[in-house]
Structure formats: C-alpha cells, structure tokens
C-alpha positions in Angstrom: 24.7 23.1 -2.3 28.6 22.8 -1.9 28.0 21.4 1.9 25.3 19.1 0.3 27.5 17.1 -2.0 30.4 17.0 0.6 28.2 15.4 2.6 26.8 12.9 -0.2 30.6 12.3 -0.8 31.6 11.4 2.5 28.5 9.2 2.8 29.3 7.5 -1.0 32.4 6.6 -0.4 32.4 5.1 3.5 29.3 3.4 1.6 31.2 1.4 -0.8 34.5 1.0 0.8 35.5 -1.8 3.0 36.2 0.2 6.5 39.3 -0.1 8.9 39.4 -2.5 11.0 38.1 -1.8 14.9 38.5 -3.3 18.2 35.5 -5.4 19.7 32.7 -3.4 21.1 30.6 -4.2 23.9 27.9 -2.4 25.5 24.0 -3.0 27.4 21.1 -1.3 26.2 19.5 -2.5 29.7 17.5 -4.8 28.0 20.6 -6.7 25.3 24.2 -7.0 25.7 26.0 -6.4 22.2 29.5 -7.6 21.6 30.8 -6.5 17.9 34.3 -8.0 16.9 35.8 -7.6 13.8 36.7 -11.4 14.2 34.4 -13.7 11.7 34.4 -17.4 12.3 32.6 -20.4 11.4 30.8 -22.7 14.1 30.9 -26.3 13.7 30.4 -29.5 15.6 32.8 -32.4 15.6 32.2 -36.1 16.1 31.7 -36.0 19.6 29.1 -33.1 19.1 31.8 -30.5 20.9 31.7 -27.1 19.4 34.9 -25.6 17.5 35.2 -22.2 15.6 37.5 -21.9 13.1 38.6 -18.7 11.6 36.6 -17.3 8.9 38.3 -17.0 5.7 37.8 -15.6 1.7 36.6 -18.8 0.2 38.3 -20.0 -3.1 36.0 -19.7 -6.3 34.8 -23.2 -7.5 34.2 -23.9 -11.1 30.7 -23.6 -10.8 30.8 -20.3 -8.3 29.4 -17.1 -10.1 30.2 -13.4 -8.9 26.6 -11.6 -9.6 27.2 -8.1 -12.1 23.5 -6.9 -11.2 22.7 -6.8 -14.2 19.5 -8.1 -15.9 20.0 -10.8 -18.8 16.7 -10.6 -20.4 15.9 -7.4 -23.1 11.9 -6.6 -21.9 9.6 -4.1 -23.3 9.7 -0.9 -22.2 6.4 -2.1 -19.9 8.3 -4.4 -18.1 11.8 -2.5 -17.6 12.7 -2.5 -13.8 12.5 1.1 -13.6 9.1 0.5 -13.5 9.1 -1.2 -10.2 10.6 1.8 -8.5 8.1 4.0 -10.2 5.2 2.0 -8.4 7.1 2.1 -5.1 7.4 5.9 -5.4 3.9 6.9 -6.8 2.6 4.5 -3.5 4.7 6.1 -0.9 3.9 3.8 2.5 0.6 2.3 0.6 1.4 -1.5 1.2 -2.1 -2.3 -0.1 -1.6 -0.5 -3.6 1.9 -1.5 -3.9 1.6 -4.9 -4.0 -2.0 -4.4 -6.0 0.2 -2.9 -9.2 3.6 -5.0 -8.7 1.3 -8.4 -8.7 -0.3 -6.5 -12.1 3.3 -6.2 -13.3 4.9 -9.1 -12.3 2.2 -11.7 -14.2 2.1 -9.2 -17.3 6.2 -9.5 -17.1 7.2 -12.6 -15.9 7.6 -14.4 -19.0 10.4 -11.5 -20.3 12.3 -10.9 -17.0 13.2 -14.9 -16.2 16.6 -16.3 -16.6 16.0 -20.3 -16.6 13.0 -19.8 -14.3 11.2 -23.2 -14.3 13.8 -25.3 -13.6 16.6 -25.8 -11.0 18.9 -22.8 -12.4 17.8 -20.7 -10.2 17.7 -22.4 -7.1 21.5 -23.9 -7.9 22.7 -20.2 -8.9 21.5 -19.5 -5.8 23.4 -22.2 -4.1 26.5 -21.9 -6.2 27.0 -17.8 -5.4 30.1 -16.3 -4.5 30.9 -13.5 -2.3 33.9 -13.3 -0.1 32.4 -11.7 3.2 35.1 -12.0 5.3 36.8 -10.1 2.9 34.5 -7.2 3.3 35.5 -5.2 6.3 32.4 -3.2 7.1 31.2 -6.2 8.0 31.6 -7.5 12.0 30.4 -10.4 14.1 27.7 -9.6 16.6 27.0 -11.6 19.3 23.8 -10.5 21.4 22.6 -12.0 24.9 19.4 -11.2 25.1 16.4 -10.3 27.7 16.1 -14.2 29.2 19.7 -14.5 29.0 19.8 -16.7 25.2 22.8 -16.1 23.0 22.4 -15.1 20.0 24.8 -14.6 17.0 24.8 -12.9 13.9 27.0 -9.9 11.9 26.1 -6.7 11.7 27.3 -4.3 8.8 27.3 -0.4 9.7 27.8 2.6 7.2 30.3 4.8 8.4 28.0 8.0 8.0 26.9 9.2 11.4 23.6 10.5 8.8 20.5 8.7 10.5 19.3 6.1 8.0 17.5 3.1 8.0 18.4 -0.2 9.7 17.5 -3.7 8.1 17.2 -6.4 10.6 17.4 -9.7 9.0 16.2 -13.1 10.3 18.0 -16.7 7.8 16.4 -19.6 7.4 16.5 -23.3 9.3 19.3 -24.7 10.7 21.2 -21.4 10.1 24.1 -20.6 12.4 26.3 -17.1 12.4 29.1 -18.5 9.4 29.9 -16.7 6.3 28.1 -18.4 3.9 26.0 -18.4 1.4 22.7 -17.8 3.2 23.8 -14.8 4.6 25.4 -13.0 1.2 21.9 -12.0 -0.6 21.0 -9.8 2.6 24.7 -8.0 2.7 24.8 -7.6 -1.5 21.3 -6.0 -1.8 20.5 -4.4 1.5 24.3 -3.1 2.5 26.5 -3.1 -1.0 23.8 -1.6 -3.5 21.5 -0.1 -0.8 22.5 3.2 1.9 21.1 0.8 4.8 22.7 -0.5 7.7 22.5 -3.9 7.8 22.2 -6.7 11.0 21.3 -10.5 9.9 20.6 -13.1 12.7 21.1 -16.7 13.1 18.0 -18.8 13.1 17.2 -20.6 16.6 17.0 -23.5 14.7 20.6 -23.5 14.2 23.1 -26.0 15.7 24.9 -23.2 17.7 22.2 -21.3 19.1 21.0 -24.7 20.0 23.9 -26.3 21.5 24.8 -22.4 23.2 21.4 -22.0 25.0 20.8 -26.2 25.4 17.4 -25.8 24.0 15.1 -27.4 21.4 14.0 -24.4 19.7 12.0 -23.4 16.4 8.7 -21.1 16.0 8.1 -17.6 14.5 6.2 -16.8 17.8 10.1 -16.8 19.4 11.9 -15.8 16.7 9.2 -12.4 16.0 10.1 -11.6 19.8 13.8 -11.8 19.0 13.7 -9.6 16.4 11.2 -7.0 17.9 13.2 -6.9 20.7 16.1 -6.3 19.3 14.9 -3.9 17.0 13.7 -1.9 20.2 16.8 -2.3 22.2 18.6 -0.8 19.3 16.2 2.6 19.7 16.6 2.4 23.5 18.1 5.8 24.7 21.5 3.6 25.9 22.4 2.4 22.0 24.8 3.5 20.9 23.4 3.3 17.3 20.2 4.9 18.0 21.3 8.5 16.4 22.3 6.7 13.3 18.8 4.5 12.7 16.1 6.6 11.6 13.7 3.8 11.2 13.7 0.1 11.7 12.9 -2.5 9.1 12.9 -6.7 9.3 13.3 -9.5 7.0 13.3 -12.5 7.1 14.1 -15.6 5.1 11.8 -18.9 4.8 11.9 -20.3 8.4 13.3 -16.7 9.2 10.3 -15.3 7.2 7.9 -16.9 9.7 9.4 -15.0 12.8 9.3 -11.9 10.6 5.7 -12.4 10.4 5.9 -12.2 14.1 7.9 -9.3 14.8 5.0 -7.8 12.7 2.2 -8.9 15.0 4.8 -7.8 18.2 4.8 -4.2 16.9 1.5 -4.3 16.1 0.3 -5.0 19.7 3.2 -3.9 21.8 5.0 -0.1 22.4 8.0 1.0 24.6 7.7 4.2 26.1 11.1 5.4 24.8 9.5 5.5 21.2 6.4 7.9 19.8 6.3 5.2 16.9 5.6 1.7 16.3 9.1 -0.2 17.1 9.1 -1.9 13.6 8.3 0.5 10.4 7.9 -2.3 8.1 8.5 -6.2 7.5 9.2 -8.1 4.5 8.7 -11.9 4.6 10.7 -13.6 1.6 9.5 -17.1 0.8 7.9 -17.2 4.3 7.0 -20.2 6.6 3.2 -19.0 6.9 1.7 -22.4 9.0 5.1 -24.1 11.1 2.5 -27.4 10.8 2.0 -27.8 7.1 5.6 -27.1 6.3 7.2 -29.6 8.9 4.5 -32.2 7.5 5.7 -31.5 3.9 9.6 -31.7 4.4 9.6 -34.6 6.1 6.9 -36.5 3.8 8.7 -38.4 0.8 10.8 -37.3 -2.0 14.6 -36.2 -2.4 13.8 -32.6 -0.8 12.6 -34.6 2.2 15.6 -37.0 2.4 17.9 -34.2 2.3 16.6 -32.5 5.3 15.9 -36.3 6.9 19.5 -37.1 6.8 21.0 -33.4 8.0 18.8 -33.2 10.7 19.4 -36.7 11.8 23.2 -36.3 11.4 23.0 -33.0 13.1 21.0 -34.0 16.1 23.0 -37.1 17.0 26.0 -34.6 17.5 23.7 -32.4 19.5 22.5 -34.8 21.9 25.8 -36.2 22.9 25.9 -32.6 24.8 21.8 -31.2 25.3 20.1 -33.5 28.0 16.9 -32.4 26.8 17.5 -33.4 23.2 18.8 -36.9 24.4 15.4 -37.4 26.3 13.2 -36.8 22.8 15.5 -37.7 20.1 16.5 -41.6 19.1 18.9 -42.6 16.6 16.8 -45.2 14.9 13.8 -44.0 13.9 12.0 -46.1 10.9 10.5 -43.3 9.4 11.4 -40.0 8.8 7.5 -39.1 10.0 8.8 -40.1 14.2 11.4 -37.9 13.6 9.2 -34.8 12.8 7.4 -36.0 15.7 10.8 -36.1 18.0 11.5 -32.4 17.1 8.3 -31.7 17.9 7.6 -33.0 21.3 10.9 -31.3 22.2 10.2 -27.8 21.1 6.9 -28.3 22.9 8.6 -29.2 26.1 11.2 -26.3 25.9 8.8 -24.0 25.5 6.4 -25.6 28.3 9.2 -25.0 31.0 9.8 -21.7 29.3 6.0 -20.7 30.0 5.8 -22.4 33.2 8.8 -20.5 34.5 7.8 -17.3 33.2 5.1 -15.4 31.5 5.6 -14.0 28.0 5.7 -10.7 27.7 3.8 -9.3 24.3 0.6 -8.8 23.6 -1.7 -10.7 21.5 0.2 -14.0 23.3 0.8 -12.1 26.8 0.9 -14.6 29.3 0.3 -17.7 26.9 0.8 -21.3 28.1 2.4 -24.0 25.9 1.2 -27.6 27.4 0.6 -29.5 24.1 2.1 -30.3 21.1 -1.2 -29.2 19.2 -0.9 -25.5 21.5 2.7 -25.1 20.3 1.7 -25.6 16.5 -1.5 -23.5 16.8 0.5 -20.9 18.0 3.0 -21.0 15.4 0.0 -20.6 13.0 0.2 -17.2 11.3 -2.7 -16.9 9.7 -4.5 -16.8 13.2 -3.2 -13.3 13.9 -2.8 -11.6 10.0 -5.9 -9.8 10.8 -3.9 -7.6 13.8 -0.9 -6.4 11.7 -1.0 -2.8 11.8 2.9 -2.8 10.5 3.1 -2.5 6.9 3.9 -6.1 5.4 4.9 -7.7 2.5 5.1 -11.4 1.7 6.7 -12.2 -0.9 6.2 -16.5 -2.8 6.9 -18.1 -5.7 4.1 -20.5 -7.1 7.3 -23.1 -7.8 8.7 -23.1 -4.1 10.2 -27.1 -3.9 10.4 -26.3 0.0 8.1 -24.1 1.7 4.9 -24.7 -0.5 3.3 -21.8 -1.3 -0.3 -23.1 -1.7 -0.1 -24.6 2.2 1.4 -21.2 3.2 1.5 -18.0 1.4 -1.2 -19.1 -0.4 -3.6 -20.0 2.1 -2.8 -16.5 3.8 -3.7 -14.6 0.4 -6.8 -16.8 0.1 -8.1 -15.4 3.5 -6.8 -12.3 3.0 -9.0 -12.4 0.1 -12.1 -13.4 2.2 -11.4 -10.8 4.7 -8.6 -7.7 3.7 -6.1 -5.9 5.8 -4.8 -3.1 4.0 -1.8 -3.5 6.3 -0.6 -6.9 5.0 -0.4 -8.0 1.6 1.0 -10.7 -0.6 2.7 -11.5 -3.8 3.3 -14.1 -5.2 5.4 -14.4 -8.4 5.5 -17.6 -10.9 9.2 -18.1 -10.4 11.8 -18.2 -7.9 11.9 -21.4 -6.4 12.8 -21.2 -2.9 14.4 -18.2 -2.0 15.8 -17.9 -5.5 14.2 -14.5 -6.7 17.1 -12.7 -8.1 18.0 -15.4 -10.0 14.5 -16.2 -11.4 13.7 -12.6 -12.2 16.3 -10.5 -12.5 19.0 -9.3 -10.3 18.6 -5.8 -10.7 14.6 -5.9 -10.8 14.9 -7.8 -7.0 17.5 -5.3 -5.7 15.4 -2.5 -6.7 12.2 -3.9 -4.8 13.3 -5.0 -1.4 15.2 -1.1 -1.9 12.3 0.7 -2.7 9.6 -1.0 -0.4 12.0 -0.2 2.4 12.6 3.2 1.1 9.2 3.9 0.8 8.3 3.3 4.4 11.1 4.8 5.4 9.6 8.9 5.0 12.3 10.8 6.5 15.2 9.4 5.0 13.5 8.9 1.5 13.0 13.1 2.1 16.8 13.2 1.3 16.9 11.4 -1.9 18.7 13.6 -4.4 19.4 12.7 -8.1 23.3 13.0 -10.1 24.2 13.5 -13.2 27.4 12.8 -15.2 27.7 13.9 -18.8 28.5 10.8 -20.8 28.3 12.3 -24.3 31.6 13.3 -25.7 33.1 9.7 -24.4 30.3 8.1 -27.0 30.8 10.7 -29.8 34.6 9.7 -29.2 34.5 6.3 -29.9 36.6 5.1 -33.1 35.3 4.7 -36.4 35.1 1.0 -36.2 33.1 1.3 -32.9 31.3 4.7 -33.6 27.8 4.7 -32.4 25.3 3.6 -34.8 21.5 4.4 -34.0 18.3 4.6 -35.9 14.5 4.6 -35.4 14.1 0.8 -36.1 17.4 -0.3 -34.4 16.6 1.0 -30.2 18.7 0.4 -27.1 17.6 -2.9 -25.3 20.2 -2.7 -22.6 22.9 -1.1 -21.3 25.4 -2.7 -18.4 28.2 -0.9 -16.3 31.8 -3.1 -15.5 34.7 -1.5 -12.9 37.4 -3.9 -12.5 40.6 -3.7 -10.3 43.2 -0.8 -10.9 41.0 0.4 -14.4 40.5 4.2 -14.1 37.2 3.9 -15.8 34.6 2.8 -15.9 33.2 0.8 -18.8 29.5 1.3 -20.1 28.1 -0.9 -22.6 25.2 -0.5 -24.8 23.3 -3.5 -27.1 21.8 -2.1 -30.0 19.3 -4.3 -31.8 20.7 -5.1 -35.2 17.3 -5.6 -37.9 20.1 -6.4 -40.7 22.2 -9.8 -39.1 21.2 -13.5 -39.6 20.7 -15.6 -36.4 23.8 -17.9 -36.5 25.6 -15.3 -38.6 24.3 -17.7 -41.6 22.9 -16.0 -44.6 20.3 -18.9 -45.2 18.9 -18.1 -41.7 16.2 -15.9 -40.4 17.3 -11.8 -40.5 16.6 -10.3 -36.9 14.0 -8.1 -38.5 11.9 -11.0 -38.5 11.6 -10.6 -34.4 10.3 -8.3 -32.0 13.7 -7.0 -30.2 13.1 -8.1 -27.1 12.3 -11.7 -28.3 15.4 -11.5 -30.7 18.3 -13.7 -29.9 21.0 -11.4 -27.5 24.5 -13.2 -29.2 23.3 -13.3 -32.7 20.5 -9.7 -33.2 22.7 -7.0 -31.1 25.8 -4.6 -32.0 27.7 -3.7 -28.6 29.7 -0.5 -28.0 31.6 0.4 -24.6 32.6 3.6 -23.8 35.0 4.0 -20.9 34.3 7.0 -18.5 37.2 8.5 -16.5 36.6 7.4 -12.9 37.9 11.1 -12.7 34.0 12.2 -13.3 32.6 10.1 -10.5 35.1 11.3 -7.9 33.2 14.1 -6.2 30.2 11.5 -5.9 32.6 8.7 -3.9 34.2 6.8 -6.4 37.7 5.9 -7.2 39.4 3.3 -8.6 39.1 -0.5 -7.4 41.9 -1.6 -5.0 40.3 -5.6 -5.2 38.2 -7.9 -7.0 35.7 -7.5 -3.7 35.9 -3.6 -4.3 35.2 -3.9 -8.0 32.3 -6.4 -7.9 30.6 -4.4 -5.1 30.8 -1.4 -7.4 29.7 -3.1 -10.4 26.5 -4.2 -8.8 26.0 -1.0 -7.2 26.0 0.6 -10.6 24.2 -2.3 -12.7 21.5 -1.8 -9.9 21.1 2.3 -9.8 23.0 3.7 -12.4 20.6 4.8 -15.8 21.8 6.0 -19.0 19.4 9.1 -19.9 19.2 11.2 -23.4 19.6 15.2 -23.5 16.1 15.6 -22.5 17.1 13.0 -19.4 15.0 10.7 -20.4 16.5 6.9 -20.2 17.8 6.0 -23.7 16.6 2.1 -23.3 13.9 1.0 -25.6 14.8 4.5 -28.4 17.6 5.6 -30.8 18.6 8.5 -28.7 22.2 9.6 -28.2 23.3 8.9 -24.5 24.1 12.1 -22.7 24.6 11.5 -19.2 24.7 8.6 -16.2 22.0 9.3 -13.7 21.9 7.9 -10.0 20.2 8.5 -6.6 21.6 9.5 -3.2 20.9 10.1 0.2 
C-alpha cells in the first residue's frame, strides 16, 4: 500500500506541475522523424506571402477573456448531476453502442437544466474569448514530425512525466489550423492533459497556411488527414519510439474539419495492422462536431450569409499570400472571383490535382482505399464522403453534434450518418447529438465539468488496462466545516439540500477553499419582502444569487500533500488546479455518499487516480 501511494504521488504531482525545461529531442521511428523543442512559436505570413515565426508568448487577458473554474453554473436534479455521466461510462465499459444509447437518453432528459446561455451565441463567443496561457505551461513542447512521404507536419505534444504506461490522445484541429498557441488548441490540453492522467499530442490541420506553404500543396480531406493520424499513432508504438513504454493505448480526436480525418483514422485501423502490434493501432476515436460529407459542408460555407463571408474573405486573404510562393496554387486560384461559389470551386480543382499527382506517383497504402486513383473532382469528393465507409469501423467511435451547429450542419452531416446508421446499425460507431453547443462549443453549452467528464470517461473506458488502476482518495473534510464561526456555521435541514458545491486554489493560499450553496426556502427573490419566497420554486429552478446561503471552508493544502498537491506558485498553476478539482473532486457524507441534492454533513473530499 505504502509503494502504492508513492507511486500515485509521484504521478499527481509531475501531473499537475509545469515540468523543467529540456533540450530539443529528435529521433526516427523508421517510418516518422520527431523533433520536440521546448521552443513555442507562432507561424504567420506577411504581405509578400513569406513565412516568419515569432516567439510564442503568455498572452495578456482582454476584457472579455474568461479563465474557465470547471465548474458547472446550473443546480440540476439529482437525475441530471454529471456524476451520472461517468456512471454510464463505467457500467458500459468498451460498449460504444450502449454508451451513447443512455447518454443520448440523458442528455435530451437534461439538456434544458445543464445549459449556460445555450441557444444563442454565448457559447460559441465564450468559446472564442477563452484564456489559457500555453506557453506558460511547461509540460507542453512543439513537435515537429516529417512524415512517411516526406510532409511536415507540426503540432505540440504534452507528456506526463510518469514513466507509468497510460493512454495517449492524439488530437486532429480544425480548418485552416496551423501549430500556434491559440485558442483552438487550449480545450484539448485543459481537458485531455490538465484535468485528465493522459498524454496529450494535437496536430495542425493540412488545411493550415503552414503545412500548406511548408509542403507547397493544396491540401484538405479526412481520407489524408485519417492516414496522418493512424500513422502516427502506429509510429508512436513502433519498437524504435521512444514513447512506446509509456502509451498503453492510443486514442484520436479530432475537431470539425479535424473530426472528419478522425473518422478516417477510424476506418485505417479498422482495415489496416502493423506487425509490431497484437491490437488494432487505434483503441478508440472521438469525432467532436465532425465534417461527416467534405461536399455538403464546402457547399454550405461558402453559400450566403455572414458565416460564409467570414470564411470567403480569410480564405481569399489567405490564399493570395500563399500563391505569391505555391506554383500550384497560383495555377488554380484568381484574385477576382465574382462569387464566392468559383472560389469553392478554385480550392477544389486544386486539391483534386494535388492529390492526382500524389496517386499517379504513388499508390496509397491502406486498405479499404489501397491503391485508389484521384482523376476528378467528383472522385476526390466521393472519397472524402464518410458515410460510404461507416459500415467497416470496427474501432469504437463516437460522434459527437449539436442540432444548432452555425458551421458544420449537423443535419447534412452528423445527421445524415445517424439517419443511415439508423437504417442499417454498426454497434461499432455511434452518434450523439445534443441540442446545444454550437460549433465546437460543448463545454460552454452544457457544462464544463459534465464535458470534461465525458471525453475522460469514453477514453477511460476503452482504455482496459489503465482503467484497471483506477483507485479512489479520501480526505476528511469534517472538522474544517464543524469549525466554521458562528456567523458562517453550517446550517442544513431536510427541506433546504446542497445544490452545489465548487473548489478555488489561488496563488501562495495554503488551502484550499470549498464552497457549498445551500438552498434557502425562507429568502425573497430580490431580497424584497413583497416578492416571491424561494419556497415557492423547485431548487434547482430557484434563482442561484437571490434562493442560496454559501459557506467556504478552507482545507489545509497540508491534507492533500501525500496525494501531489502543494501550494500554487502562479495564476497558471492555480487555475490548472482549480479545474482539476471542480472536474473530479466530490464532497461525500459519512456513509460516502455525495452530499449534493441532501442535508447531510460533509465528511470527506473524494477523487480518482491512476
């Protein structure tokens, strides 16, 4: 037991901190060339289209930045608490099929209780307007792969400093994504890397201006993106990798345009094996807000609309840059289209001849598209078609929609997948598709803490070894909440439960700070006597300023040290904390059951490790 939890200690605490800086790493798996530097920088094109990185560095917060706690903001029923999203993970171990089944079932009987601002643009502009200083975090490195056919390709990759075999996330961004510390990269390294024990590795999208203007190409599909990432995910479990002892399975993700290659990489695994390997070379994929049908989706953004003149005028802007310096772009691209609809067109004819000379020169190498020919524009779209293939995953795979999505329409992708999954099931692939999120914008729409928990737990639970070494830690919490002062002592009773509690570290505090609402059946909404009493509401439904006491009760840091913690050195350190604890820290009563939702007495803090 004692060697147990210095092991669990040594894991916590290289998990959470920021790790010393290294010198760059290079190395072949025979297959990919890896460089990892501890040098971050952002890639940009100037007027004449030549490329220039600038040193990455911590951002100044705007006004309208926010720093996420992890928290949820809405009080639920006890039915639609996030706990009970892990519990369907765990009673469903590797069952994609069922898992989805019951989180659809709780998602549209809970939707309406977990939102924060869900039908409108919060979401999507909290999404846009999040803050995370990246650079700042020194656990994560640049990573800059060549792979098989010689392409560069950039991304960061974010180790834990456990040599303990654990999972690896491989993570695909969305369009015109380049290798830069910003915003499109943060969700992956907050849930996957600071609230999760996986190692983390996110990709630039091909789309990008840098992996364009590095390789001279004119390229966009899932059908190249999914080889990318399944052979990468395969050269990371070759017998040279260095990092094969510490990966005990291999997971992808990807993001909208990213999301279609993910899709991909699941139809590569499914069809393909290396003979260094007695399992599949991916263990499971989810595809977040996924490009399902490359077609439909290029039709829809550059139709009409404000969506489609945003992405008119940055891809216009960035492809005149581009072709001052790619012959092949000048040969397809103009600068004075009429309508946005030629321009579509432009991109499209010169993906289809990239990928023509690509297949002329050289047959592709995985199975179901072995030795496929691109000739026509109408091939190189019907190929990027994912609902062709959904029938052949054999990879466990989740995709994951919002009925509201602005950019990637659900009902001309994931919704047309669902419909003929529908009409003809594979256990091995399923959707879900929630009423809120926008584009990309699920942790916003639905709760931070509920989102952090799924893409954890669907990982974990197709992740069998390493979910064998899930252990759970207590720390008694009672006397610090019996101690409270008179004018902050903890009032419960039977009518008045626990609708939330939310944990807060902040730099150079030896504690940390729990706080409790309480609903309050006795106060006026407004304060103001002539108004409604809270008893007149259900307690979820009551108003959270007006209806609910709050008490905080600091526990020493002192109690946590033997599990990893210590006090925060920086803001970075302290936020990372926070969410790690808002997103896997419970409060449970003497009987450890969790205190939200009853009058019991809090008695201890309860987490999971590995």
């Amino acid at each position: 037991m004692a060697k147990l939890l210095l092991n669990y200690v040594v894991l916590f605490v290289l998990a959470l901190s920021p790790i010393c800086a290294q010198a760059a790493e290079k190395f072949s798996t025979g297959s990919i060339d890896f460089e990892v530097s501890d040098r971050i920088t952002d890639f940009q094109l100037d007027r004449n289209g030549r490329p220039e990185r600038k040193e990455g560095r911590v951002p100044d917060r705007s006004l309208f930045s926010w720093i996420p706690s992890g928290e949820n903001h809405n009080h639920t029923e006890s039915h639609c608490a996030s706990d009970e999203i892990k519990r369907i993970f765990q009673s469903q171990p590797g069952n994609v099929d069922r898992q989805a089944d019951l989180l659809q079932r709780w998602f549209n009987r809970c939707n309406t209780q977990i939102g924060d601002g869900q039908d409108g643009m919060q979401p999507l502009y909290k999404a846009l307007t999040l803050y995370y200083p990246m650079v700042a975090n020194k656990a994560i490195k640049s990573l800059k792969l060549e792979m098989p056919r010689g392409d560069i390709l950039r991304g960061f990759i974010a180790m834990k400093r456990s040599s303990k075999p654990r999972p690896l996330v491989i993570v695909k961004c969305g369009i015109y994504c380049n290798a830069d510390p910003i915003r499109s990269q943060f969700l992956f390294f907050m849930h996957l890397f600071d609230e999760s024990p996986f190692h983390v590795i996110t990709l630039a999208n091909v789309s990008g201006s840098e992996y364009e203007f590095e390789n001279a190409s004119v390229a966009l599909g899932g059908f190249h993106e999914g080889r990318q990432l399944y052979e990468l995910a395969a050269a990371v479990q070759h017998p040279n990798s260095p990092y094969r002892s510490r990966i005990s399975s291999v997971h992808v993700m990807g993001i909208s345009l990213g999301g279609h290659g993910a899709l991909f990489s699941a139809l590569y695994a499914s069809n393909n094996r290396v003979n260094f390997l007695n399992k599949r070379v991916i263990d499971s994929v989810l595809a977040y807000c996924p490009v399902v049908n490359l077609e439909r989706s290029m039709d829809r953004l550059f139709s009409e609309g404000a969506i489609a003149n945003l992405v008119e005028n940055y891809t216009r802007r960035t492809l005149i840059r581009l072709s001052m310096n790619i012959p092949i772009l000048r040969e397809f691209f103009r600068h004075d289209y009429r309508h946005r609809s030629e321009l579509k067109n432009a991109i499209s004819r010169g993906a289809t001849h990239f990928y023509s000379e690509w297949t002329r020169d050289e047959s592709w190498p995985l199975s179901p598209l072995k030795n496929k020919k691109i000739n026509s524009v109408d091939e190189f779209f019907e190929l990027n078609n994912f609902n062709r293939y959904y029938q052949q995953i054999r990879v466990p795979t989740l995709v994951l929609a919002a009925q509201n999505d602005r950019f990637v329409r659900t009902n001309e992708n994931t919704g047309l997948l669902a419909a003929q999954m529908k009409r003809s099931k594979n256990p091995n692939i399923k959707s879900l598709v929630m009423a809120y999120g926008d584009h990309c914008a699920f942790s916003e729409a639905n709760g931070w803490r509920n989102m952090s928990i799924l893409k954890r737990e669907f990982i974990l639970s197709h992740s069998p070894k390493f979910r064998s070494k899930r252990r759970v830690y207590r720390v008694p919490v009672e006397s610090e909440f019996k101690n409270l002062n008179w004018l902050n002592r903890l009032r419960l009773s039977p009518s008045e439960p626990i609708m939330s509690y939310n944990f807060k570290f902040k730099v150079n505090r030896p504690s940390l700070r729990v706080e409790l609402a309480v609903f309050d059946q006795y106060r006026h909404i407004d304060r103001d006597e002539d108004k409604p009493r809270c008893s007149q509401y259900k307690p979820h439904l009551a108003d959270q300023k007006d209806c609910f006491r709050r008490y905080s009760a600091d526990i020493p840091i002192a109690k946590f040290e033997k599990f990893g913690f210590r006090t925060p050195k920086s803001r970075l350190e302290a936020s990372i904390f926070t969410r790690f604890a808002n997103t896997r820290f419970s409060v449970l009563n003497k009987e450890a059951r969790d205190v939200k939702h009853t009058s019991d007495f809090p008695a201890y803090l309860e987490f999971e490790g590995y």
